[in-house]
C-alpha positions as CSV (number, residue, x, y, z in Angstrom):
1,X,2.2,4.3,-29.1
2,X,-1.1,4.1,-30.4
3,X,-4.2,2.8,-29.0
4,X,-2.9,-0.7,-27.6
5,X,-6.3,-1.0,-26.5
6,X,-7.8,-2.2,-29.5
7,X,-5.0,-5.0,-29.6
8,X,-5.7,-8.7,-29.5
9,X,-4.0,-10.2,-26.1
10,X,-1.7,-11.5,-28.1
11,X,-0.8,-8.5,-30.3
12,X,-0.9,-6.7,-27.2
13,X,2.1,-8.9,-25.3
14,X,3.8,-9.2,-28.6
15,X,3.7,-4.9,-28.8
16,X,5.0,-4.9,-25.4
17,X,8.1,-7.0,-25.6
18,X,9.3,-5.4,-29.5
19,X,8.8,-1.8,-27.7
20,X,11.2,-2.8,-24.4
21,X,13.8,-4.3,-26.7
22,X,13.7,-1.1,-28.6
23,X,13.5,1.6,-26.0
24,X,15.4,4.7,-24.5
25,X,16.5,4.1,-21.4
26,X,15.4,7.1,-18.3
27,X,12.6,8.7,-20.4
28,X,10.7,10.2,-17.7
29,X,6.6,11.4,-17.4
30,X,4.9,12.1,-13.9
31,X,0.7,12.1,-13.8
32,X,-0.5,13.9,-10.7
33,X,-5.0,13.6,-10.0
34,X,-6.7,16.0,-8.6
35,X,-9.9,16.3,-6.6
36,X,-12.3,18.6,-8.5
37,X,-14.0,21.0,-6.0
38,X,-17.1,22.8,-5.7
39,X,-14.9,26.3,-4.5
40,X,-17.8,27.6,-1.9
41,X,-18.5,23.7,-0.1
42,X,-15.0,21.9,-1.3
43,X,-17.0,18.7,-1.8
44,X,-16.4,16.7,-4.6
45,X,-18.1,18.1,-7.8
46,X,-19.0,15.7,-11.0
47,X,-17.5,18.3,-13.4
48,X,-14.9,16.9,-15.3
49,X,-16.4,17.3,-18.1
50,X,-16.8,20.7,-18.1
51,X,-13.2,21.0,-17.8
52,X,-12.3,18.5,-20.6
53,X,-14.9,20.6,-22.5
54,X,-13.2,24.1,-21.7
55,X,-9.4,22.1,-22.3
56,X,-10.2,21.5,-26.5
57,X,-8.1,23.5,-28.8
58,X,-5.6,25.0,-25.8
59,X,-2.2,23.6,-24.5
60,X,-4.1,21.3,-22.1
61,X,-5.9,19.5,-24.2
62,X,-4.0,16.4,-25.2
63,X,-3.0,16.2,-21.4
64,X,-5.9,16.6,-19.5
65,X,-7.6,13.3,-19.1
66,X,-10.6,12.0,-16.9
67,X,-9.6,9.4,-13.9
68,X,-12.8,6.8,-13.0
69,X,-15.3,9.6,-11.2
70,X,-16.3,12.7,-12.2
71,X,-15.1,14.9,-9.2
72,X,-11.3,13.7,-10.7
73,X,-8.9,15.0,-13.5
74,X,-5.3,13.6,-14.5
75,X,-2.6,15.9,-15.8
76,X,0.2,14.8,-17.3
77,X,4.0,15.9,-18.5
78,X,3.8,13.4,-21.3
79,X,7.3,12.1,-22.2
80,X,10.2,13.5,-21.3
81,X,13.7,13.4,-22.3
82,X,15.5,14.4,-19.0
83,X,14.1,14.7,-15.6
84,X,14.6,18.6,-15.6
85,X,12.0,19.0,-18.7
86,X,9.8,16.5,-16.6
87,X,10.1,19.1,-14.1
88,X,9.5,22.0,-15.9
89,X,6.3,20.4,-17.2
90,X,4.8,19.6,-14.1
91,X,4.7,23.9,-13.3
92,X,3.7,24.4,-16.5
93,X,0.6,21.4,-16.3
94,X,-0.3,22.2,-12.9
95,X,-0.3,26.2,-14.1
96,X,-2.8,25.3,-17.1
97,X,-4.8,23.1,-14.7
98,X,-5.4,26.1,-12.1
99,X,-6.0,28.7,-14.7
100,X,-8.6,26.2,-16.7
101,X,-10.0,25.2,-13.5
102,X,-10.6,29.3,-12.1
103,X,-11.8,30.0,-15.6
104,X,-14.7,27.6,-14.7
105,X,-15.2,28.4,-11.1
106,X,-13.9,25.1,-9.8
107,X,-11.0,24.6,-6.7
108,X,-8.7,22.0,-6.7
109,X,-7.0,19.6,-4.2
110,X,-4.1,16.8,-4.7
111,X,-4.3,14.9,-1.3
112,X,-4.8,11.0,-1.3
113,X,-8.4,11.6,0.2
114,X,-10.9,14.0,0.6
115,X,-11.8,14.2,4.0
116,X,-15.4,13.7,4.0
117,X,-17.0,13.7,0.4
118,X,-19.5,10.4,0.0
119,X,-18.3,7.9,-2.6
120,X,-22.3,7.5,-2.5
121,X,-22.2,11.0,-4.0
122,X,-19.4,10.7,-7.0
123,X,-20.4,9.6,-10.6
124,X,-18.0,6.8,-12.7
125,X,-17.5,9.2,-15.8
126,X,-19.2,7.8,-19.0
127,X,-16.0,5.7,-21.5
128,X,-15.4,2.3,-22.2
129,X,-13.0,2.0,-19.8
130,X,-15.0,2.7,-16.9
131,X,-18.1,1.8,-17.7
132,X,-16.5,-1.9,-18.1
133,X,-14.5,-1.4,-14.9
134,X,-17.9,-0.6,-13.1
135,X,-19.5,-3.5,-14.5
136,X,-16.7,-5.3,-12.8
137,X,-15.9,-4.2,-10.3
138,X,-18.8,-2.9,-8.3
139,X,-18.3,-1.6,-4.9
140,X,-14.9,-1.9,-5.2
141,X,-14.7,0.5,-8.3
142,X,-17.3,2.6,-6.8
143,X,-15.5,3.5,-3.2
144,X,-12.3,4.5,-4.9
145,X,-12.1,7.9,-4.4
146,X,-8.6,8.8,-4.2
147,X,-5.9,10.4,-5.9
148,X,-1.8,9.7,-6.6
149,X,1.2,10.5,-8.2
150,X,2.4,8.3,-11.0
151,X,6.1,8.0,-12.7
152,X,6.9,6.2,-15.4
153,X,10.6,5.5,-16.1
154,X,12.0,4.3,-19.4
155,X,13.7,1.0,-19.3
156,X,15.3,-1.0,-22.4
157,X,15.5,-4.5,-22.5
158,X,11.6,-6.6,-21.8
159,X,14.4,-9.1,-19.0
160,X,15.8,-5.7,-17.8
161,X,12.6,-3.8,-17.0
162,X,11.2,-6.9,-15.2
163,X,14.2,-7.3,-13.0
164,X,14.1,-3.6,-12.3
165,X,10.1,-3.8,-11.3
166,X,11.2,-6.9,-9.3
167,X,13.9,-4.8,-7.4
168,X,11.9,-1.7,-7.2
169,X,9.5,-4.0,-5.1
170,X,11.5,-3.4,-2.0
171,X,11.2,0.6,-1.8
172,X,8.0,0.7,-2.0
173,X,7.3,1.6,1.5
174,X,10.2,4.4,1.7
175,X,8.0,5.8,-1.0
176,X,5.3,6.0,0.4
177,X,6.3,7.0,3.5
178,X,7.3,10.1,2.0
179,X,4.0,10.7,-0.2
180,X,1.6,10.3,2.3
181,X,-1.2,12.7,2.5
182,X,-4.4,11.3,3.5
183,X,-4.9,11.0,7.2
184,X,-8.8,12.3,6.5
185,X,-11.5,10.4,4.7
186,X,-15.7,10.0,5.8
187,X,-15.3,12.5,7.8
188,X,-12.7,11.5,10.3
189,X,-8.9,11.5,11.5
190,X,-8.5,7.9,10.1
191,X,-5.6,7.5,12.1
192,X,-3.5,6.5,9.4
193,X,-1.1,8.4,7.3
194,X,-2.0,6.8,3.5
195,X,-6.2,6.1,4.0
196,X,-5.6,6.3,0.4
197,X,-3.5,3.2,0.4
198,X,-5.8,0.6,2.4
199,X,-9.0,2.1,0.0
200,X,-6.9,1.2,-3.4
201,X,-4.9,-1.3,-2.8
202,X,-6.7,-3.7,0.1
203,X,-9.9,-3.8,-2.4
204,X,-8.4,-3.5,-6.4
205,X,-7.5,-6.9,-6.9
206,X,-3.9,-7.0,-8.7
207,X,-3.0,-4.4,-6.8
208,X,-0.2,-4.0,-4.0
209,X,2.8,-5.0,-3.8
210,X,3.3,-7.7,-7.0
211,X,5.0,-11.1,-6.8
212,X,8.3,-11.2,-8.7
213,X,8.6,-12.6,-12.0
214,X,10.8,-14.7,-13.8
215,X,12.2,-12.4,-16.4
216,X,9.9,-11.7,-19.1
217,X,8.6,-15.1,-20.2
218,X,7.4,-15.4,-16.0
219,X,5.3,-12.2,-16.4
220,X,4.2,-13.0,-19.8
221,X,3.0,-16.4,-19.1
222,X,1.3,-14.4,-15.8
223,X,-0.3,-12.2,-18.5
224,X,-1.4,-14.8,-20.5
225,X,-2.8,-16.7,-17.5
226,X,-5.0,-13.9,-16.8
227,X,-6.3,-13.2,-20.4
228,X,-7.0,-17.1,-20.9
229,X,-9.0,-17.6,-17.4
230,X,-10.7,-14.1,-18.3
231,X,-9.6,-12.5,-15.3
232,X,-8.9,-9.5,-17.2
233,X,-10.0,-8.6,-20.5
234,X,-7.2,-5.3,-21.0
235,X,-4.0,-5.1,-19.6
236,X,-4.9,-2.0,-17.3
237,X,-6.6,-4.3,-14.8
238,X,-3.2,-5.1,-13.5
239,X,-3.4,-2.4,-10.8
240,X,0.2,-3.2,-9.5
241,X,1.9,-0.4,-7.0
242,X,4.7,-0.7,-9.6
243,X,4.2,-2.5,-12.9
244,X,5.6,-3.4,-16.2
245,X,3.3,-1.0,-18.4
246,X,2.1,-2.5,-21.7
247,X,1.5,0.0,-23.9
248,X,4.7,2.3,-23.0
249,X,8.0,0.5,-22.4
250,X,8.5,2.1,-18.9
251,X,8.1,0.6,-16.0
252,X,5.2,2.6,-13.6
253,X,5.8,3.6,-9.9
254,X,2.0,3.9,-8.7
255,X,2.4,3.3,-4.7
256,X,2.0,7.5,-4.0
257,X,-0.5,9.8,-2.8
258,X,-1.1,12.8,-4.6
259,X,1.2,15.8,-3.2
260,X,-0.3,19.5,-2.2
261,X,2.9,21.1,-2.4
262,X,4.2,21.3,-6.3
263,X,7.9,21.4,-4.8
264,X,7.4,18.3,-2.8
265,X,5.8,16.8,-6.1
266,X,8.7,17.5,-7.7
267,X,11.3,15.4,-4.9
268,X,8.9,12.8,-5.0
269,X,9.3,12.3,-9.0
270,X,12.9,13.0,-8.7
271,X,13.7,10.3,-6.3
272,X,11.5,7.7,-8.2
273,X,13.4,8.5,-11.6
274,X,16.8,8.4,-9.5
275,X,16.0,5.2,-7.9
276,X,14.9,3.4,-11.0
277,X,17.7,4.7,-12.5
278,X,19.5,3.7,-9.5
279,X,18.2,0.0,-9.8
280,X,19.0,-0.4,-13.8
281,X,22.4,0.3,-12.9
282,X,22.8,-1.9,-10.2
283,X,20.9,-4.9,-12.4
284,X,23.5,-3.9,-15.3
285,X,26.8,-4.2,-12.9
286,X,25.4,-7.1,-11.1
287,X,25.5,-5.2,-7.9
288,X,23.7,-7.5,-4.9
289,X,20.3,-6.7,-3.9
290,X,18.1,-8.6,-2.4
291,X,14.7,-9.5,-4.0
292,X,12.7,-9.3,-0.9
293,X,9.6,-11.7,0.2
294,X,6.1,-10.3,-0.8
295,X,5.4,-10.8,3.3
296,X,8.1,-9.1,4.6
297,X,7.6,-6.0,2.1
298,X,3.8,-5.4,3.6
299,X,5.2,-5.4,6.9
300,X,6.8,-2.1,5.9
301,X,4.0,-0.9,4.1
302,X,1.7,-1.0,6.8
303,X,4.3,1.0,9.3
304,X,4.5,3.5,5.8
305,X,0.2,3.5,5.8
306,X,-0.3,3.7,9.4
307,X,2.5,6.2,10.6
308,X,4.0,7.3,7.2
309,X,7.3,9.9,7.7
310,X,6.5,10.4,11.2
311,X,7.6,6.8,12.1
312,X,10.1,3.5,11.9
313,X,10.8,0.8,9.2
314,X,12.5,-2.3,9.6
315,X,15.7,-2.8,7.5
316,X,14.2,-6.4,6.3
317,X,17.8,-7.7,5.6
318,X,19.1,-7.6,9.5
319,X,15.9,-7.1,11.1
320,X,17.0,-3.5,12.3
321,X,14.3,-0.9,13.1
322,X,15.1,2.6,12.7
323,X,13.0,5.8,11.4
324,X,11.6,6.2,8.2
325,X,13.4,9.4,7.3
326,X,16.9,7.7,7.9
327,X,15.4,4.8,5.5
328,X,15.0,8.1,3.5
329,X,18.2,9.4,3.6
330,X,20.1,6.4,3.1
331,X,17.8,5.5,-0.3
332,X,18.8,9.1,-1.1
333,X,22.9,8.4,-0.8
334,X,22.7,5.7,-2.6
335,X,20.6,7.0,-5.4
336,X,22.3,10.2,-5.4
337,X,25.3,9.4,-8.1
338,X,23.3,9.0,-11.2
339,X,20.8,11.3,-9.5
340,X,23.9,13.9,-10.5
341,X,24.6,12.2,-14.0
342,X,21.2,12.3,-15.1
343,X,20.7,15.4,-13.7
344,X,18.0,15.2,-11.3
345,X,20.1,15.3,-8.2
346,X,18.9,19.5,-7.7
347,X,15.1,17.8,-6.7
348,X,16.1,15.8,-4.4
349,X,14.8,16.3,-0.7
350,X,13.0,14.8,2.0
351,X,10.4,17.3,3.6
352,X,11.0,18.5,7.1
353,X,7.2,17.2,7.4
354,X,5.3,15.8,4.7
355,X,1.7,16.6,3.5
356,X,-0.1,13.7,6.3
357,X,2.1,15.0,9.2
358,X,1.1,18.8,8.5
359,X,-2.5,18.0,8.4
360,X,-2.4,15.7,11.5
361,X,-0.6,18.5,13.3
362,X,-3.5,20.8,12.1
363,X,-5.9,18.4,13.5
364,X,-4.3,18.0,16.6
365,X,-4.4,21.8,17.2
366,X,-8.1,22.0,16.4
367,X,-8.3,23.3,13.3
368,X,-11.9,21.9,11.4
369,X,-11.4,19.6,8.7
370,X,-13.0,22.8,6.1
371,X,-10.2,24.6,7.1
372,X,-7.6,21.9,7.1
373,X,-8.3,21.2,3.8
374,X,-8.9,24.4,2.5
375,X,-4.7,25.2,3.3
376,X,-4.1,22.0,0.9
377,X,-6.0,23.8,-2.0
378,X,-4.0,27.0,-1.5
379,X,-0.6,25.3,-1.3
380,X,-1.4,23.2,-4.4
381,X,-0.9,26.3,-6.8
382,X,1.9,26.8,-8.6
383,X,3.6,29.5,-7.1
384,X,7.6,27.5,-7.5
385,X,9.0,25.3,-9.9
């Protein structure tokens, strides 16, 4: 695409709408962040770019980026045609990651948190970018130590991919039910499942769950309103859990935690193709949703941040409570048709336990924190596909 960020605002919206009406529809990449660990301590470690260093002139390279701080690193699939190449590339990324990291003497962890590394301690790496977003952003930029799971789905049509970002709106909280994996942050047993979550997304602003928009002329004037007051001065200051993206015409699930488990990495990107897919076609046939108030979606959230896959949402159309796997399941039934077209159906699974229930249950039995977390590191490898 280019380096959109050199664009004028205006060059910049008019990029954005000429790519969506020109588009593939169910392109697929997945970005997973990792916490970059000292291997004898497992606190954070500022070396990032050693590793971006070591990355030049291998396979890695062009997909290995640097995420805010230091003590992070991004991989990521890059395009992908079909969701079975998107999941072939995240064994192979993760592979190169591990062996490029071991080269170096460096561990790795994907949970939401670390458990009790000091934001005091972690250093905002040196671009553009983030040297404006410190500037900024202050505190705010400076406690966000945490790390997720990104999709990006392919959607043709600037109208179409803001009615699907509008619809996807309501799953959030199924979503991150499922991804949570950060119970443990300063320390302590937060009590909640997603710590990661209430960090990002209660202090970002633009971030959450987004208001719906009026087909593309409502979230282009929105846009514009925040370029002309200089609220923003690039369009990756919308931090949205799920967002139009303007330099790619996808739109970008961001509501996860990072996943431990490479397998339940893979479900997690395979349900959040499916169900955009899932949400296209529904907006295509005219099929009834409902676009769901902004207040009654955080009530789920919060049930998803504080008790995550171990306990109940509401069904915010007849007011019915029932547990969050069965919220799952149901999401998975419906999705599952052009799950099987597209060919992603194989991925699809819920975890008997996901990553936050495992580590609470680890807690509960005593286990220390160093030892909790140093399971997660070992079951981050990529030992399946």
């Amino acid at each position: 695409m280019g380096d959109t960020q050199r664009l004028t605002p205006d060059e910049q919206i008019q990029f954005a709408f000429a790519a969506y009406e020109s588009g593939r529809d169910f392109t697929v990449a997945v970005e997973e962040e990792f916490a970059i660990l000292e291997p004898e301590t497992l606190e954070l470690a500022n070396r990032f770019e050693e590793l971006q260093a070591a990355a030049q002139g291998g396979p890695l390279a062009e997909h290995l980026v640097g995420e805010l701080i230091a003590s992070e690193v991004e991989v990521r699939t890059g395009r992908c045609e079909s969701f079975a190449e998107a999941a072939a590339r995240m064994v192979e990324r993760r592979s190169q990651l591990y062996e490029l990291a071991q080269s170096l003497d460096i561990a790795l962890a994907a949970t939401g948190t670390h458990p009790w590394s000091r934001w005091q301690d972690q250093r905002i790496i040196d671009t553009p970018h983030y040297r404006r977003n410190d500037e900024l952003l202050q505190y705010v930029v400076w406690r966000n130590n945490t790390f997720g799971l990104h999709v990006h789905v392919g959607i043709r049509g600037s109208d179409r991919a803001i009615a699907v970002c509008n619809l996807l709106r309501n799953y959030l909280p199924e979503l991150l039910a499922f991804s949570a994996s950060s119970p443990f942050v300063e320390g302590v047993n937060s009590g909640l499942h997603s710590a990661r979550t209430e960090i990002f997304t209660r202090m970002f602003p633009r971030c959450g769950v987004p208001d719906a928009y009026d087909g593309w002329a409502g979230f282009e004037q929105y846009v514009r309103f925040l370029y002309d007051t200089r609220s923003i001065d690039e369009h990756t200051q919308m931090w949205w859990s799920v967002r139009p993206h303007l330099a790619f015409p996808t739109v970008e699930m961001r509501i996860c935690d990072a996943q431990p488990d490479l397998g339940e990495a893979q479900s997690l990107a395979a349900l959040i193709y499916a169900l955009t897919a899932r949400v296209a076609r529904a907006y295509d046939e005219r099929e009834p949703i409902v676009l769901l108030p902004h207040r009654l979606i955080e009530e789920n959230l919060w049930r998803a941040i504080r008790y995550g896959l171990s306990g109940e949402l509401i069904d915010l159309t007849t007011g019915a409570v029932s547990p969050a796997r069965a919220h799952l399941e149901r999401l998975i039934d419906w999705v599952l048709p052009v799950a099987e077209e597209l060919g992603a159906a194989s991925w699809l699974a819920i975890p008997s336990s996901n990553a936050a229930v495992r580590l609470a249950l680890r807690h509960d039995q005593r286990a220390s924190l160093p030892e909790i977390y140093a399971e997660q590191i070992t079951a981050g490898e990529p030992v399946r596909g």
